[in-house]
C-alpha positions as CSV (number, residue, x, y, z in Angstrom):
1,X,0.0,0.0,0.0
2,X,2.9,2.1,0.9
3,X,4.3,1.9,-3.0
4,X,0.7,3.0,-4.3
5,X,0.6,5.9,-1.9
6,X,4.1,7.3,-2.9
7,X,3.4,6.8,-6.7
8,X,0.1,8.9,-6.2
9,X,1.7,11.3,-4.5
10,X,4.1,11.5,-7.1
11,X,1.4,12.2,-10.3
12,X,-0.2,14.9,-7.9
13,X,3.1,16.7,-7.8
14,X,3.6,16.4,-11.2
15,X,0.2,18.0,-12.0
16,X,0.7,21.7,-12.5
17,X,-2.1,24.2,-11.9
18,X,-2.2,25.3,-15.6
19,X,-4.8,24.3,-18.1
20,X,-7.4,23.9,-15.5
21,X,-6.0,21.3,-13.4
22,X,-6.7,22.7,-10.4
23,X,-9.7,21.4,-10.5
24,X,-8.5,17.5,-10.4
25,X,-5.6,18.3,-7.8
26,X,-9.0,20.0,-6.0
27,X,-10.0,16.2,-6.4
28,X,-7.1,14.5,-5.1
29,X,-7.1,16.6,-2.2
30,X,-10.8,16.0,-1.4
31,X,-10.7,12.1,-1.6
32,X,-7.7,12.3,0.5
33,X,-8.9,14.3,3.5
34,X,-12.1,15.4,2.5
35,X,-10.6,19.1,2.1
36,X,-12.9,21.5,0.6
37,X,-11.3,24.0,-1.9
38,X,-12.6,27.6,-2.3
39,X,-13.7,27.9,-6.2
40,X,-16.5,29.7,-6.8
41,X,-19.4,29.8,-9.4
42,X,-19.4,27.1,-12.4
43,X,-16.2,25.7,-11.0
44,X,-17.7,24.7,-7.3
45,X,-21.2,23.6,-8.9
46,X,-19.0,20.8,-11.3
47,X,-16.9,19.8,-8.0
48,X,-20.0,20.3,-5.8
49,X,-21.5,17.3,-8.6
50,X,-18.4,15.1,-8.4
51,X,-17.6,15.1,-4.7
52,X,-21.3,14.2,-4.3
53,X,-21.0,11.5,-6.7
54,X,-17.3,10.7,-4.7
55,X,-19.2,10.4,-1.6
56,X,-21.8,8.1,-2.4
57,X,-18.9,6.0,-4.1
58,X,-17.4,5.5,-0.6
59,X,-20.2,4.8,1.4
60,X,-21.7,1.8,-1.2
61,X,-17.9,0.7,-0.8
62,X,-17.8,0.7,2.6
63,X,-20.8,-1.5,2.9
64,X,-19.5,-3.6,0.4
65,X,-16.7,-4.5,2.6
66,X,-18.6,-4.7,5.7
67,X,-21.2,-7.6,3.8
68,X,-17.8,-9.3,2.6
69,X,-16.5,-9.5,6.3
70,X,-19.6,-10.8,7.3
71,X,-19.5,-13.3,4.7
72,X,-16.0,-14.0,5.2
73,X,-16.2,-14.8,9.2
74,X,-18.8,-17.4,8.0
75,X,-15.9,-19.1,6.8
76,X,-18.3,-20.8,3.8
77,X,-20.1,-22.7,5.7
78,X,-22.6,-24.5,4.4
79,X,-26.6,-24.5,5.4
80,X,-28.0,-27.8,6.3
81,X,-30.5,-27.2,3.4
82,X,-27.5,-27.6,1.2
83,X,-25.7,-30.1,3.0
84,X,-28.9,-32.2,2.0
85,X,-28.6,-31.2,-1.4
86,X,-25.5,-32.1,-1.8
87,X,-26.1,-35.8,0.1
88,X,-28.8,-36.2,-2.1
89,X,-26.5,-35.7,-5.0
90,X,-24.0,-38.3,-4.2
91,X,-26.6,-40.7,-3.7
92,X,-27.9,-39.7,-7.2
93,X,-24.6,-40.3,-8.7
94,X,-24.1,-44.1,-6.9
95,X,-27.6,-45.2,-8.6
C-alpha cells in the first residue's frame, strides 16, 4: 500500500495548476482528506456534482466491505439445506 501511496503522491506533484488542473488536484485533495477547496461559481457547482457523486462511491464501498466481512467470518459454511442437497446428489450419482 505504501508503493501505491508514494506513486500517487508523485502524479499529484507532477500535476501543475495550468490548463485547468486545479480542478482535479482539487479532487485528489478532497478524496484524501475530504478538504474542501474555495472555487466559486461554475467551478464549485461541477466539484459540488463530483464530490457528491465521490461520496456516495465510498459509502456503497464501505458497505460492500462490511457484507464481505460478514460473509467472510462465516468461513463458507454451508446451510444444512444444502448439506442435504448435496447428500442427495452423491446418492444420485451411486444409482
Amino acid at each position: 500500500m505504501r508503493a501505491t501511496k508514494a506513486k500517487g503522491n508523485i502524479e499529484k506533484q507532477m500535476l501543475v495548476d495550468t490548463n485547468g488542473l486545479q480542478e482535479i488536484k482539487a479532487l485528489f485533495r478532497f478524496a484524501e482528506d475530504g478538504t474542501i477547496p474555495d472555487f466559486s461559481g461554475a467551478l464549485m457547482m461541477c466539484f459540488s456534482f463530483i464530490s457528491s457523486q465521490m461520496q456516495r462511491d465510498k459509502e456503497k464501498y464501505i458497505e460492500i466491505c462490511v457484507k464481505r466481512a460478514a460473509a467472510g467470518r462465516k468461513g463458507g459454511k454451508q446451510k444444512k439445506a444444502n448439506l442435504a442437497n448435496a447428500n442427495c446428489a452423491k446418492q444420485n450419482q451411486a444409482n
